[in-house]
N, C-alpha and C positions, 0 to 999 in steps of 0.2 A: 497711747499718748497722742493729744491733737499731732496734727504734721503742721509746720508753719509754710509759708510760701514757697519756700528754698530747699526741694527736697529732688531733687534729680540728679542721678551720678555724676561723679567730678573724674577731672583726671588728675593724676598725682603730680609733685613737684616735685624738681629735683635741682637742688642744691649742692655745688662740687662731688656731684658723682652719689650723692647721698639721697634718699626716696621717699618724699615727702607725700602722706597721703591725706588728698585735703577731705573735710568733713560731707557725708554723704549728704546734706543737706543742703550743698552748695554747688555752683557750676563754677568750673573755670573754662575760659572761653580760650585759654592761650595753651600752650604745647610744652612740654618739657622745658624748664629754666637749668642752665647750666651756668653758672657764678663761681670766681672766684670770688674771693670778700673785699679788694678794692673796687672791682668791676661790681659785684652784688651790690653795694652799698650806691652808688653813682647810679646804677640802671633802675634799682627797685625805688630810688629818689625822685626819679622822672616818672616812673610807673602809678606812684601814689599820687603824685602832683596830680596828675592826669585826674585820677579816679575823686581824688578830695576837691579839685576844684572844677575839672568838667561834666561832669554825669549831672549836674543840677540844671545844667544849661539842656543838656539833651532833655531832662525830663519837661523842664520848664517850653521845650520848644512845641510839646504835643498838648499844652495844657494853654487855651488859648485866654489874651487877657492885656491888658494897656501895657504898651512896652514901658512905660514910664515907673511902674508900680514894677515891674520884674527888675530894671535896673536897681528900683532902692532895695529889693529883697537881699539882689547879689551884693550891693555897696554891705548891706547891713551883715551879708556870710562872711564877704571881705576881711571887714573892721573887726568881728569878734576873732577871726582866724589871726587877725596882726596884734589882738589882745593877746593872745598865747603863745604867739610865737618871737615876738619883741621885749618880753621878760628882759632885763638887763642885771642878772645876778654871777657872781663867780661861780657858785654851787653846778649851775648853768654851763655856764663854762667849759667847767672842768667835763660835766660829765658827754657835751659835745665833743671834745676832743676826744674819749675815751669810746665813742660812738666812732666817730670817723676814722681815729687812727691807732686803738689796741684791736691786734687781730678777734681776740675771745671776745671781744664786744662788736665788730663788722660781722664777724659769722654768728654770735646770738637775733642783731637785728638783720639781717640778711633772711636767717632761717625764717624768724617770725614774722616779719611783712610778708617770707613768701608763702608763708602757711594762712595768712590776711586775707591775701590777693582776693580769693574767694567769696570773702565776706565783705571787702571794705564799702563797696556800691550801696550794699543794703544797710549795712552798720551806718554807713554816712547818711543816707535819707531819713533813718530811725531819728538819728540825732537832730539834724535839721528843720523832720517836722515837731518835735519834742522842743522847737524854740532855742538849741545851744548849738557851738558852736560845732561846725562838721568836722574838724578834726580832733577832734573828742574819741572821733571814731578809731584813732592810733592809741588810746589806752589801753588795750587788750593786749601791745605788744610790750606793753610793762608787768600787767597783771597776770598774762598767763602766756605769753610766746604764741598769742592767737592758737589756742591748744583748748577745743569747746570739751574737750571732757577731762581738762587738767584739775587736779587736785591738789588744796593748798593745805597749809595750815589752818585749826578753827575750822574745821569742817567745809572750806571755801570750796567752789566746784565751779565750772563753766567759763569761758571763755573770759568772763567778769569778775569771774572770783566772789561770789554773792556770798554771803553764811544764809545758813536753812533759812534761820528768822527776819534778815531782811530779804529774801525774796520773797516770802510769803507776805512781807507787807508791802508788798507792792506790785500784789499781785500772781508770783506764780505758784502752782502748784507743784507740794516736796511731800514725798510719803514713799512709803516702803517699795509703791509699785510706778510711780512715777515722780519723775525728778526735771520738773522742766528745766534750770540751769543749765542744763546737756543740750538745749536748742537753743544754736545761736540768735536766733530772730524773735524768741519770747525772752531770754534772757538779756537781750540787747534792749528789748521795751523797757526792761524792767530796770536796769540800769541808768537809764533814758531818764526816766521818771525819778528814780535815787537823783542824781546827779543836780537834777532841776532842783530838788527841794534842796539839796545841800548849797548851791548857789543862791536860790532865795534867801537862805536862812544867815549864810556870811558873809556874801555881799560882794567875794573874790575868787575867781577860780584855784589860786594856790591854795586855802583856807579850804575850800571845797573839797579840792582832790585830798586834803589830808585827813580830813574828818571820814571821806569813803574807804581810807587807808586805815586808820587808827580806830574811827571809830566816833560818832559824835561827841561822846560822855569825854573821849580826851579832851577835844578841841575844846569844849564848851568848862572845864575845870581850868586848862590855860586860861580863856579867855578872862574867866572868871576872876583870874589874880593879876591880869594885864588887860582890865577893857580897852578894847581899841586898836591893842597891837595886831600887827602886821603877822602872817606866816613865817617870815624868815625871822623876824626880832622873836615870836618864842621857841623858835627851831634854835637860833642862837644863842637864848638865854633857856635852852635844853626844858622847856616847856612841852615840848613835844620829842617823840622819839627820833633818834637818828634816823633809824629807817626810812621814818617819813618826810625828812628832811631828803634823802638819795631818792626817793618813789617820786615826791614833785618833781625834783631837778630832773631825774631822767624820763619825765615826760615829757617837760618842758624841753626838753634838749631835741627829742625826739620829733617833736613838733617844729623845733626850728634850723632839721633837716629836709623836713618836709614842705614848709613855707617858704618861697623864695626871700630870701635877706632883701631884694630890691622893696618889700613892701613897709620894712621898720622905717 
């Protein structure tokens, strides 16, 4: 199997006393995490912030070029990041308060940011230089608990949750003797690329993430008997699966844990 960039032992994480072993394809630079889930949630807050919105600035400081032109780059990471994260829906809501204050929901995202950590610098440039938004790069902890060799339903596999047939159209290789999904860094390309054409194609990030959820052939049968509508109006008028109605919002929530509020 190629090896992608990201292949040097890690060390493990540990969450309230529990042993998290991050993916060998990844380094983590920090020491043992010990969290309860009111303190997990508030620390791993400030830890993503860090990693989603300053690592661009480091990279950007070694790549020489008109400061003027790197300010509009960052204004332009900014602006799509307060696109996602400024959503003003109940569905939203709800499911940030169920993030921030039911325990089985602080210790599920607790766990999964801290099994992230690892990934989130490379997942977030993947995304960036792919033209979307860098905190895209916290989908993984909807899709699979940042867990690169989780298996779903539908055959789904990898950190992303790809099925066989769409990673193969877009690029990776799946067969008996290799199965790129299982590496984060070609599976997170290929996501990259999914993501972009599904945003080209409807115009919305809600609409987007439901069709990489459902599945094109839904979105495009709703559309089909409501041109024009909105995500939430055929999520409402059950055009679309519940499921995928609770998979937007608890992105969206997710995202605007991690975005600070001062930017809506």
């Amino acid at each position: 199997m190629r090896r992608s960039k990201l292949t040097d032992p890690v060390t493990s994480w540990s969450i309230g006393g529990g042993s998290l072993a991050a993916h060998p394809g990844f380094t983590v630079v920090a020491g043992p995490l010990l969290l309860t889930p009111h303190v997990g949630v508030r620390f791993l807050t400030i830890m993503l912030t860090t990693v989603l919105s300053g690592c661009s600035s480091l990279r950007s400081s070694a790549v020489p070029g008109p400061a003027g032109a790197q300010a509009a780059r960052d204004a332009a990471r900014a602006k799509s990041d307060r696109g996602l994260a400024c959503l003003n829906r109940p569905e939203i809501d709800a499911w940030e308060r169920r993030l921030r204050f039911e325990q089985r929901f602080q210790v599920s995202v607790t766990d999964s940011v801290a099994r992230g950590a690892p990934y989130l610098e490379r997942v977030r440039e993947i995304m960036e230089d792919a033209g979307l938004p860098p905190t895209l790069a916290l989908l993984p902890v909807v899709e699979s608990g940042f867990r690169p060799g989780a298996r779903g339903t539908l055959g789904c596999r990898g950190l992303w949750q790809l099925r066989a047939g769409t990673a193969r159209r877009f690029g990776l290789v799946v067969n008996a003797h290799r199965d790129d999904r299982l590496d984060p860094e070609l599976a997170t390309g290929a996501a990259a690329r999914y993501l972009r054409l599904l945003h080209a194609r409807y115009g919305d990030w809600p609409l987007a993430l439901a069709a990489y959820n459902a599945g094109e052939g839904r979105v495009d049968r709703a559309l089909a008997l409501h041109p024009g509508a909105t995500f939430w109006a055929l999520a409402e008028d059950r055009q679309l699966p519940h499921a995928s109605l609770d998979y937007v919002s608890h992105f969206f929530a997710v995202v605007r844990i991690v975005v600070p509020p001062k930017t809506c």
